[in-house]
C-alpha positions in Angstrom: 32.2 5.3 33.2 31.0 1.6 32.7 27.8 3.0 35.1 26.4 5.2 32.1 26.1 2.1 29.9 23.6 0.0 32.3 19.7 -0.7 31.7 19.4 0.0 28.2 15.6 1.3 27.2 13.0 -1.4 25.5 10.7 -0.2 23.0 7.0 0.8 24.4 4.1 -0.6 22.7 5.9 -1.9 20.0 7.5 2.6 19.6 11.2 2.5 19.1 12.8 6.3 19.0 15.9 7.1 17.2 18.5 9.8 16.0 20.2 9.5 12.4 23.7 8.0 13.3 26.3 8.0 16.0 29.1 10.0 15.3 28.8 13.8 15.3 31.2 15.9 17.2 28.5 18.2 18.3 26.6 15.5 20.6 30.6 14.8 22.3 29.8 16.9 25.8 26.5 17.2 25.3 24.6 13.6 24.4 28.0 11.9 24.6 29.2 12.3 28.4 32.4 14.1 28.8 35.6 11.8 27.9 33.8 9.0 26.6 36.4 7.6 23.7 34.9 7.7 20.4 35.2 3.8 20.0 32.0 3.7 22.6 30.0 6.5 21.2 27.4 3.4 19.2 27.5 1.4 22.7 26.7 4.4 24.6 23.7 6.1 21.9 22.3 2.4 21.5 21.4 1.8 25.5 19.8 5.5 25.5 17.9 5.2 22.5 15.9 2.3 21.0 16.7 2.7 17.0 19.1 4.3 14.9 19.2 4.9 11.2 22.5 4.6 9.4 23.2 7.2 7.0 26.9 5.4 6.2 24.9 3.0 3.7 23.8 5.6 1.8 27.1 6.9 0.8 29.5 4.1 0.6 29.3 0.2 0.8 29.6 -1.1 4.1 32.1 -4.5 5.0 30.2 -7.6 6.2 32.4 -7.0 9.4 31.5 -3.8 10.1 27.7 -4.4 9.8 29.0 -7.7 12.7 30.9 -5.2 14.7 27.8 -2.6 14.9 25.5 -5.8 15.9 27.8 -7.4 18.8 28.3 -3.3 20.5 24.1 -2.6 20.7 22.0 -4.4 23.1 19.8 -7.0 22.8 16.2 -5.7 21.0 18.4 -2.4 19.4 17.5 -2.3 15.6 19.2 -0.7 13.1 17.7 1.0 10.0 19.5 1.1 6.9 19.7 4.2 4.5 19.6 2.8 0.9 22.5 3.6 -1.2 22.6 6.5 -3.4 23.7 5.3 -6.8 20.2 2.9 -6.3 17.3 5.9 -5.6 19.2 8.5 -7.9 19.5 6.0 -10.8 17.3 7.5 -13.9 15.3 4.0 -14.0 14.3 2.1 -10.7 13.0 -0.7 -12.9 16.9 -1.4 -13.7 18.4 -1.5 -10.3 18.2 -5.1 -9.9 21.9 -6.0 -9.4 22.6 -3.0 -7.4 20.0 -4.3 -5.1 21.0 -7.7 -4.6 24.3 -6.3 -4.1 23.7 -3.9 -1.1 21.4 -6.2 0.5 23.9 -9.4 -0.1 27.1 -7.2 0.7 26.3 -7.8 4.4 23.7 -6.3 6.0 22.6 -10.0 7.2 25.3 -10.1 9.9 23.4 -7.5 11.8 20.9 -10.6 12.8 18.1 -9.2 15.2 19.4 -6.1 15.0 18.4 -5.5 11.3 15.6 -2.8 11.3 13.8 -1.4 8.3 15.7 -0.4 4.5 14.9 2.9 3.8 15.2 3.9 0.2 15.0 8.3 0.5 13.8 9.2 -3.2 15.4 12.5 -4.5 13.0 15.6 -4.4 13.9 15.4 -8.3 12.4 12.2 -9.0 8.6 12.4 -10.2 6.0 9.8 -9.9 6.4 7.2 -13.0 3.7 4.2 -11.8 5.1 1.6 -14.3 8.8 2.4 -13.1 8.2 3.0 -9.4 5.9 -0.8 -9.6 8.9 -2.5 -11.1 11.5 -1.1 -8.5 9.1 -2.0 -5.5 9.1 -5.5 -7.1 12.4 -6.3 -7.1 12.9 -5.7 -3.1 13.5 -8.4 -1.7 11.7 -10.0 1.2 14.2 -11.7 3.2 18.7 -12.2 3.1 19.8 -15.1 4.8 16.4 -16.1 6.5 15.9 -12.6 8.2 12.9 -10.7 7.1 12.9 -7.6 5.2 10.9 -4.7 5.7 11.1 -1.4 3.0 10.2 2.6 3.8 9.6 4.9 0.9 10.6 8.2 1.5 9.1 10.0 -2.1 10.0 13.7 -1.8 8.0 15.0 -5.0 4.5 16.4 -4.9 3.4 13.9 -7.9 3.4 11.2 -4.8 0.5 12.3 -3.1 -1.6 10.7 -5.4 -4.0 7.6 -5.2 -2.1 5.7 -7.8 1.0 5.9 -5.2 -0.9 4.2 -2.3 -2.1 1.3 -4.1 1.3 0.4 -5.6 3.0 1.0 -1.8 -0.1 -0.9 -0.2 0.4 -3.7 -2.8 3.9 -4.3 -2.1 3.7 -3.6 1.3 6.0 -0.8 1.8 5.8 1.8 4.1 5.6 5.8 2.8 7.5 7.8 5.6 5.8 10.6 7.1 8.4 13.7 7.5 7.2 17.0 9.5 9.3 18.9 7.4 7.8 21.8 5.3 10.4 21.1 1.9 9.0 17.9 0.5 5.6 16.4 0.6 4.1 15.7 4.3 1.5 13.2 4.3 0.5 10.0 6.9 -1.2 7.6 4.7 -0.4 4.3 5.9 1.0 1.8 2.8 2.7 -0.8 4.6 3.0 -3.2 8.3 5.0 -0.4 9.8 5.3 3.3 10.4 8.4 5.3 10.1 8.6 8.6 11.0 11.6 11.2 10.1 10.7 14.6 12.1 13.3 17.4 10.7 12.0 20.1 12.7 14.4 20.5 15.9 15.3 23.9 17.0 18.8 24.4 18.6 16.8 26.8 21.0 14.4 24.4 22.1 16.9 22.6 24.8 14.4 19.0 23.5 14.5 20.3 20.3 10.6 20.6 20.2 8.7 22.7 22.6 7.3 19.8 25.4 3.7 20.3 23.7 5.0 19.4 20.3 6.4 16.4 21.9 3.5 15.5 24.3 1.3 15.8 20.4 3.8 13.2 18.9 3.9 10.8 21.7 0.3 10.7 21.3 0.6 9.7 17.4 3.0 7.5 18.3 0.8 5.8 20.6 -1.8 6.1 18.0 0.6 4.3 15.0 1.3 1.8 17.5 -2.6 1.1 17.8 -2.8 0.7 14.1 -5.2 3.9 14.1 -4.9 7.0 12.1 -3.8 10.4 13.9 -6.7 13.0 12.9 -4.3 15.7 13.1 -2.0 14.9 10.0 -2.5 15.7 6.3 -3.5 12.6 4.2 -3.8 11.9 0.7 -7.3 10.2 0.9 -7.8 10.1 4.9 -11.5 8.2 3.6 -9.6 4.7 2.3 -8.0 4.4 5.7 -5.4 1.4 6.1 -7.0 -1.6 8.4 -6.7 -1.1 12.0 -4.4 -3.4 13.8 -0.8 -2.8 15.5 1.9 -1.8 13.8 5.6 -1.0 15.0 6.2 2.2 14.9 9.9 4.1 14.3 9.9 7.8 14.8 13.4 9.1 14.2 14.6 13.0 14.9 17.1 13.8 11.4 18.7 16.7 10.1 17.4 20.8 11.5 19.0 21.0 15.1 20.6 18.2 14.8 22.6 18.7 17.9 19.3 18.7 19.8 18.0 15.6 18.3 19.1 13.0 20.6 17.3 14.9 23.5 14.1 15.6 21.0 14.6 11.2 20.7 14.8 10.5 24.4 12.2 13.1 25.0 9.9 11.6 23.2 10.5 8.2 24.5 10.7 9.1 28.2 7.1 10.4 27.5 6.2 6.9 26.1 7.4 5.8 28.9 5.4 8.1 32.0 2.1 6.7 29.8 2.3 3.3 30.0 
């Protein structure tokens, strides 16, 4: 058994690929192999795939040891993204989350060291554009916990986002807007911020990589592109004229929600054709 957890995969060109968490009983004899223990399922997903986002945060505060335990079972160059709790991107004014922001991001996400990835903060289809609000909230995240850097993903989910007035304040702050392929909230690839971070929520369970292998060949391209800093010429934008400046940027593409049985295929897929390309 110990043989499947060898040679874990490095990110390519700066591309890490990633599934939304570890434990659902539909990848156990499928992406899990057959009697693995459960206890191993995070070793075994983290030396397939590069990144994973954890959707845990999102609903319940996390222990300080648990965020140590998930650090000291991935290996070395694995990052972790963190889903913003809920009771923070639901509340009726972002300006007045301060506290409940110092809280989640003092409450222990620190003792993930190297292995701390982006915070995403997932905005409720519900929640419309408010500049003066949305400005204060992206002010008060911080920059840095306990020496390790910070790095913030927007994912707005109303129409009134894919404005102008939405790019500056993102660009201003530094924040990335995620780019989702789904067809139920707004899909656009401006780049804001000194990442990208992709959430594709297409999969199909009858796609065995849970996109057919041209869909996949098209988003290892982007990926490639992303990485380059460039633009892909094939996505929707919100002003594809004030393009952000060209230079290298990490790139996370993560496969969430649809098929979600086929998303850790769709992840190493995708990264197996990063891979063939180099």
């Amino acid at each position: 058994m110990d043989d499947l957890f060898a040679d874990a995969p490095k990110p390519v060109d700066g591309i890490r690929t990633g599934i939304g968490g570890w434990t659902y009983p539909a990848w156990r004899d499928n992406f899990y192999p057959r009697g693995l223990v459960q206890k191993r399922e995070l070793e075994y997903a983290s030396r397939h795939l590069t990144a994973i986002e954890i959707n845990g945060t999102f609903y319940g505060a996390q222990k300080p040891a648990t965020y140590a335990k998930w650090a000291g079972e991935t290996p070395d160059g694995f990052v972790f993204s963190l889903k913003a709790p809920r009771h923070i991107v639901g509340a009726r004014a972002l300006a007045a989350t301060g506290k409940q922001i110092t809280d989640f991001v003092d409450g222990g996400i620190a003792e993930l060291g190297d292995r701390l990835g982006p915070l995403l903060w997932q905005f409720a289809p519900q929640r419309r554009f408010d500049a003066d609000d949305v400005e204060a909230f992206l002010a008060l995240l911080p920059d840095a916990v306990d020496g390790w850097p910070l790095r913030h993903a927007v994912e707005v989910r109303h129409p009134s986002f894919q404005c102008a007035a939405w790019l500056r304040l993102a660009r201003a702050r530094g924040v990335a807007t995620v780019f989702t392929d789904s067809s139920d909230y707004p899909s656009f690839a401006d780049i804001t911020g000194g990442f990208v971070y992709a959430r594709l929520m297409a999969s199909r369970e009858e796609h065995r990589e849970g996109y057919p292998g041209l869909q996949l060949d098209a988003w290892a391209e982007r990926a490639r592109q992303w990485a380059r800093g460039e633009a892909p010429g094939d996505l929707p934008y919100v002003d594809a004229r004030d393009a952000a400046p060209v230079t290298p940027r990490e790139t996370f593409v993560f496969f969430i929600s649809a098929a979600k049985l086929r998303n850790p295929a769709a992840a190493m897929a995708l990264q197996q054709r990063l891979h063939a390309t180099r």
